[in-house]
C-alpha positions, -999 to 999 in steps of 0.1 A, spaced: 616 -84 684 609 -92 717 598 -66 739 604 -71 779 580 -55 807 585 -63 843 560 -55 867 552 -27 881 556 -28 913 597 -37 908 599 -4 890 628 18 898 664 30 881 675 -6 892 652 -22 875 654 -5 840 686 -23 840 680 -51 848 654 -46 819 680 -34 796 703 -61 803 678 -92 797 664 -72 767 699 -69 748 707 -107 754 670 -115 738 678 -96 711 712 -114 706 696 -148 712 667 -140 688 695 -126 661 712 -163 666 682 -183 664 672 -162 627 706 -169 612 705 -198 598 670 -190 580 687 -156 567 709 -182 552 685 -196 529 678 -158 513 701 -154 481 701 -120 487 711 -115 521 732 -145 529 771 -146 533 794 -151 503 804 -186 514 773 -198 519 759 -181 486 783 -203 468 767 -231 485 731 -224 471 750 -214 436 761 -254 438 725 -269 451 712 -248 421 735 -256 393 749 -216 390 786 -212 384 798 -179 386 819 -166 359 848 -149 357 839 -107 362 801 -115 370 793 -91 400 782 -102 435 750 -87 431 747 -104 394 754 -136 408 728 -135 441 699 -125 411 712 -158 391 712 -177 425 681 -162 436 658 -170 404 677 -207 396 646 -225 398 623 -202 379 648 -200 352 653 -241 352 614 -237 351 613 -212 321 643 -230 300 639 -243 261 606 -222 257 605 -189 235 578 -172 260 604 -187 287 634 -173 277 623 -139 271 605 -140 311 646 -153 321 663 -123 304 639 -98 317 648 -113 352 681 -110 354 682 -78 340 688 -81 301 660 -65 290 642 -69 260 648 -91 236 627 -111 207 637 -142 194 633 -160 161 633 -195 153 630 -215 120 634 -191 94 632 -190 58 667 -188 44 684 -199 74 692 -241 89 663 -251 109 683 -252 143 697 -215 143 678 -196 165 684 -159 163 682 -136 194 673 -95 187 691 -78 214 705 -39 214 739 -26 210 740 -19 246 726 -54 259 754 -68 236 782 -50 251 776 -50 289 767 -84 291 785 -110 263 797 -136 292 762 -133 305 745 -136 275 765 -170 265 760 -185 300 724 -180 295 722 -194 260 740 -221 272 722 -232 307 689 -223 295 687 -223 258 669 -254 238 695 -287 233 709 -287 200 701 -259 189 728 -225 178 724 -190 191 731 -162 168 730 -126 183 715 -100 159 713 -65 173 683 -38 168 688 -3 165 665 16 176 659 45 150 639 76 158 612 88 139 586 121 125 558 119 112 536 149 103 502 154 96 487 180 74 453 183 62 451 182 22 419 192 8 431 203 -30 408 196 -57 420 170 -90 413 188 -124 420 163 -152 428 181 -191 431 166 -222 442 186 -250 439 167 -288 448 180 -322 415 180 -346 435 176 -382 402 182 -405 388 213 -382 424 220 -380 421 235 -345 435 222 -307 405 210 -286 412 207 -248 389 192 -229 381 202 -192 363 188 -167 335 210 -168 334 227 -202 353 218 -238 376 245 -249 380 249 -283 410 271 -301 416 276 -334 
C-alpha cells in the first residue's frame, strides 16, 4: 500500500484531510488495479470466474463437490495433468487433493493384466466415491480398470519378555536282558532296576 506524506510545512488539521482523502482514493485505485491479478489465484478468485479457470484447465465440477474441493482441483490442474498415468504420480495427486494415502497395485498374479487395484481405507471410500471416480477417470492410465480395495487398519501388541530357561533332553529305554529302565540324562545315566 501506498503510504502519502505531504510536506511539512502544509501541516495542519486541514491538511490531514486532505491527506486522508487522497490516501483512501489510492487505496481504492490500487485495490482496482490488483483485481484482475487476484483473478488469476484459484483460491481467492470469484465463483464466476473460478468456473472460467475450471474450463481453461479441463475441471468439471461434479454434482455435491464443495467450493473449497473444487478451487484445490482448479488450483493443482496442471500438476495433476503433469502427474497423470504414473503410479508415483497418482499417489503425489491423491495426497493433493486431500485423499490421503493410498498404494496401488498393478499387474498381478491371478488377476487380467489391465486391472489396476487401488488400497484405500473405509473412510477415504465413503467421503469421497464421486471424487475418487473423477480422479480415476481424468487422471488414471488409458485403458486400463480401477478396482477399489480397502485396508483396515488393525491394531496391534507385542510383548517382550526375556527367556533364559535351560533345555534338558531325557531318554528313558527299556534294557530286556538286564531287565531294568535306563534313562539317560544329559549329564549322568540313570539306571533303575
Amino acid at each position: 500500500m501506498l503510504k502519502l506524506s505531504l510536506p511539512f510545512w502544509l501541516a495542519g488539521p486541514e491538511l490531514a484531510k486532505l491527506r486522508r482523502a487522497a490516501q483512501s482514493w489510492w487505496d481504492k485505485a490500487e485495490n482496482w488495479l490488483r483485481w484482475p491479478l487476484l483473478q488469476l489465484d484459484a483460491e481467492t478468485c470469484h465463483l464466476s470466474v473460478l468456473e472460467l479457470l475450471a474450463w481453461q484447465r479441463d475441471i468439471t465440477r461434479f454434482q455435491g463437490e464443495s467450493e473449497s474441493l473444487f478451487r484445490l482441483r482448479v488450483r493443482h490442474a496442471f500438476s495433476n495433468a503433469v502427474d497423470a498415468g504414473s503410479t508415483a504420480g497418482m499417489v503425489r495427486i491423491f495426497q493433493r487433493l486431500g485423499v490421503g494415502y493410498v498404494e496401488i497395485e498393478e499387474r498381478m498374479d491371478s488377476v487380467d493384466w489391465d486391472v489396476v487395484r487401488l488400497h484405500l481405507t473405509d473412510s477415504q471410500l465413503t467421503q469421497s466415491p464421486v471424487l475418487l471416480r473423477v480422479l480415476t477417470q481424468q487422471y488414471g492410465r488409458t485403458c486400463r480398470r480401477y478396482d477399489f480395495a480397502t485396508i483396515t487398519p488393525v491394531g496391534m501388541n507385542v510383548a517382550l519378555a526375556d527367556f533364559n530357561d535351560d533345555q534338558l533332553t531325557l531318554v528313558a529305554s527299556l534294557d530286556e536282558r538286564a531287565g531294568r529302565l535306563v534313562a539317560i540324562n544329559e549329564l549322568a545315566v540313570v539306571a533303575s532296576l
